[in-house]
C-alpha positions in Angstrom: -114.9 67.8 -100.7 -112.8 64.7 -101.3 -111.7 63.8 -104.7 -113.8 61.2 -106.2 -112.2 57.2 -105.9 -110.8 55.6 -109.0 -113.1 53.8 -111.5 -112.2 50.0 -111.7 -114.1 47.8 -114.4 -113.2 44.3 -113.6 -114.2 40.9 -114.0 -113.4 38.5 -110.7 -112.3 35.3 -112.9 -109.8 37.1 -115.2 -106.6 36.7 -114.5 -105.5 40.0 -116.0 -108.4 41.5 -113.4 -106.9 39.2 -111.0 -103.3 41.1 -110.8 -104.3 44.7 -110.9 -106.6 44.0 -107.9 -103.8 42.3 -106.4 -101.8 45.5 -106.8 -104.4 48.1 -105.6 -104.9 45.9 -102.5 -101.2 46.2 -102.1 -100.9 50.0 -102.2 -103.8 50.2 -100.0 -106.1 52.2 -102.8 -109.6 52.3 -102.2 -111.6 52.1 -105.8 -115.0 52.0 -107.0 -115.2 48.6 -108.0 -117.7 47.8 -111.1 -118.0 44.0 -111.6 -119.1 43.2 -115.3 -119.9 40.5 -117.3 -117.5 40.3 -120.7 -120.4 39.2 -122.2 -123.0 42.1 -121.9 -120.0 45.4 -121.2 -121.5 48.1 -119.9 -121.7 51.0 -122.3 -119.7 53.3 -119.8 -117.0 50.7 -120.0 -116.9 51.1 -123.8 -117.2 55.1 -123.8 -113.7 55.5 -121.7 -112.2 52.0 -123.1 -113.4 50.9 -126.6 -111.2 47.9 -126.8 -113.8 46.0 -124.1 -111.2 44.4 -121.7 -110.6 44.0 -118.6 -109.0 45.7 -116.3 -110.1 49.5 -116.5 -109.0 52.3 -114.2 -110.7 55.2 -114.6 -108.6 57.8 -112.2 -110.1 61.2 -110.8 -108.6 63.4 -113.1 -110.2 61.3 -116.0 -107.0 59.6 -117.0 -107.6 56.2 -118.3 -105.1 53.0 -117.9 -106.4 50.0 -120.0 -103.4 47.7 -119.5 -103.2 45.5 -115.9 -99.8 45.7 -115.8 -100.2 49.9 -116.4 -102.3 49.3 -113.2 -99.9 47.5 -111.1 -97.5 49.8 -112.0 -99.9 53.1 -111.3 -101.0 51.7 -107.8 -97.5 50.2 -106.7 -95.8 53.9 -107.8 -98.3 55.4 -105.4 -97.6 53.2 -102.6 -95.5 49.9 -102.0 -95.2 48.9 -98.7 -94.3 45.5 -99.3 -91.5 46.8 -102.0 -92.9 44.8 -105.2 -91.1 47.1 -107.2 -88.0 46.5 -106.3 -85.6 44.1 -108.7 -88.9 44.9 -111.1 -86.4 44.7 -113.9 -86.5 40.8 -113.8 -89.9 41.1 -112.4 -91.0 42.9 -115.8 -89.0 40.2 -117.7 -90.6 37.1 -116.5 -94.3 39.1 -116.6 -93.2 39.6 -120.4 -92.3 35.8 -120.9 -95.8 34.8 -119.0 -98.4 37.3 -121.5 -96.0 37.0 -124.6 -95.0 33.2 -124.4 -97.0 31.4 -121.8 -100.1 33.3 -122.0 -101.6 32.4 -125.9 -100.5 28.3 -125.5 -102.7 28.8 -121.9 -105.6 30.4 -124.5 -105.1 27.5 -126.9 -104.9 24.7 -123.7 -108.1 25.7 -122.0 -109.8 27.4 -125.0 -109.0 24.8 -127.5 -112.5 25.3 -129.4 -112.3 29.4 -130.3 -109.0 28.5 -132.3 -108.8 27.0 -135.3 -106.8 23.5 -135.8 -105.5 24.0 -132.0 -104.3 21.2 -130.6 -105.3 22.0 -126.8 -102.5 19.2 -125.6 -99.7 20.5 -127.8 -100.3 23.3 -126.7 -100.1 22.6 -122.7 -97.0 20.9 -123.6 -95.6 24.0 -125.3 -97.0 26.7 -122.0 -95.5 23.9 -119.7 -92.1 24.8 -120.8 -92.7 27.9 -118.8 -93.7 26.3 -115.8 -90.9 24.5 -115.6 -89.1 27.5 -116.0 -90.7 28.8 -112.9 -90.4 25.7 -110.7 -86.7 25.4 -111.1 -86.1 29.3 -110.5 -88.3 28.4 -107.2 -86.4 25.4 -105.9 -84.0 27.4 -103.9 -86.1 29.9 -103.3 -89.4 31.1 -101.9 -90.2 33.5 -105.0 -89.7 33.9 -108.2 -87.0 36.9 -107.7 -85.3 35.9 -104.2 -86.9 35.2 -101.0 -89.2 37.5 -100.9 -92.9 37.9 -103.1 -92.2 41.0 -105.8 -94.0 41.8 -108.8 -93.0 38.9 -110.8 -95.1 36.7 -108.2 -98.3 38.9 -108.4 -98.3 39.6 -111.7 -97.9 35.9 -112.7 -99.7 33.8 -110.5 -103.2 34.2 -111.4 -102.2 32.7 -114.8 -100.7 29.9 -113.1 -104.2 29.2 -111.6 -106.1 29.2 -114.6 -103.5 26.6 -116.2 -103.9 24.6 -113.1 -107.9 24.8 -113.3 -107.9 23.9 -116.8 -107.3 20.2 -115.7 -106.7 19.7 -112.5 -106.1 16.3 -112.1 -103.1 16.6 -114.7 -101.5 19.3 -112.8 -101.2 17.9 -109.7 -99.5 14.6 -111.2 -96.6 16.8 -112.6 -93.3 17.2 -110.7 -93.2 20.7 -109.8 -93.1 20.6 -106.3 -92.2 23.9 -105.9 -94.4 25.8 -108.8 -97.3 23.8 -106.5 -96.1 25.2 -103.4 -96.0 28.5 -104.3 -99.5 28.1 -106.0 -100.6 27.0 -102.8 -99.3 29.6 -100.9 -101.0 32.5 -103.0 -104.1 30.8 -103.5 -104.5 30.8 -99.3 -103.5 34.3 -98.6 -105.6 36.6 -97.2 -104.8 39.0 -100.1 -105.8 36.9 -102.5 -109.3 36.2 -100.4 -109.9 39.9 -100.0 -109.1 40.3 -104.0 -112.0 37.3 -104.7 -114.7 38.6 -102.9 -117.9 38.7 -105.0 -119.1 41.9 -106.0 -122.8 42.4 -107.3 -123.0 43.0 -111.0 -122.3 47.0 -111.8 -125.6 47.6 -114.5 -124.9 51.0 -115.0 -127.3 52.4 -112.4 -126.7 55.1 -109.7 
C-alpha cells in the first residue's frame, strides 16, 4: 500500500500559500490539496495547526510544517531539479528583507483600515524602498541572484503581486522597468498557472 500524500491547507490568494505551492510544483510533490476560506478554518486545520495560517503541510508521518518558507525548504530538499537552492544564502537574505521589512508596510499599504493611525501612502512609500532594491539588483540581470530564477525569485514574487494589485494604476507609472518585467514574466508562466488553478472548497468531508 502506498504511503498516504502530504496534507496541504492553503488558500489560492495568499501570497505565503502562493510560494510553497510554487515550491511543491517545483520538486514535483503530489499533495492533497484542501482549499479553505481564512474566514470559516476548518477545524482539522486548527487540530494539527492552532495558530490558523496558511500554508499547512501535514506529511505522512504526521509531521507538521506551519511556516511557507519551512515548506519550500521541505519540498526543494526532496527534490530540485531546477536548483533553487543553490546561492540560497542570499536567496534566504532577500526572503528575510521581503517578510521582515517589505512585508508589514505591504499590510499597512493595502490593509490600511485593520491598523490603527496607518497611513496606507506612507507606508507604500516606505515598502517601495524595497522595490527599488529589487529593480536595481535586476537591471543587469534576469533574477534576483544571477541569471537564473532561485529561491529568492519564488519566494518573493507573489508579494510583489499583491503590492502591484493594491493599486495598479500607480504601479505601472513607476520606473522599475525591470521589477515589471520580471513581474511579468512570473505572472505568465505556466508554473504559476498550474499553482492558481481553482480548487473546490475542502469542508471537512470524505
Amino acid at each position: 500500500m502506498s504511503a498516504p500524500l502530504p496534507i496541504l491547507y492553503s488558500f489560492r490568494r495568499c501570497p505565503y500559500a502562493m510560494r510553497a505551492r510554487l515550491a511543491l510544483d517545483a520538486s514535483g510533490i503530489e499533495v492533497e490539496h484542501r482549499e479553505i476560506l481564512l474566514r470559516d478554518k476548518p477545524q482539522a486545520m486548527l487540530d494539527v495547526s492552532p495558530k490558523g495560517t496558511v500554508p499547512v503541510l501535514v506529511l505522512d508521518d504526521g509531521r507538521v510544517i506551519e511556516e511557507s518558507l519551512d515548506v519550500m525548504m521541505w519540498a526543494l530538499e526532496q527534490n530540485d531539479p531546477g536548483h533553487w537552492l543553490e546561492g540560497r544564502e542570499i536567496s534566504l537574505d532577500l526572503i528575510a528583507a521581503c517578510d521582515g521589512e517589505f512585508k508589514p508596510h505591504l499590510d499597512r499599504y493595502k490593509y490600511a483600515t485593520r491598523y490603527e493611525d496607518a497611513d496606507p501612502l506612507e507606508h507604500r512609500t516606505a515598502a517601495s524602498e524595497f522595490l527599488t532594491l529589487l529593480d536595481r539588483r535586476l537591471q543587469p540581470c534576469r533574477s534576483l541572484t544571477g541569471d537564473t530564477d532561485r529561491l529568492a525569485d519564488f519566494g518573493i514574487f507573489p508579494f510583489v503581486r499583491q503590492f502591484a494589485n493594491t493599486d495598479r494604476d500607480w504601479f505601472d507609472a513607476q520606473s522599475w522597468a525591470a521589477l515589471k518585467s520580471w513581474l511579468d514574466r512570473h505572472l505568465g508562466s505556466d508554473r504559476f498557472d498550474r499553482v492558481m488553478v481553482k480548487h473546490p472548497l475542502w469542508t471537512g468531508a470524505r
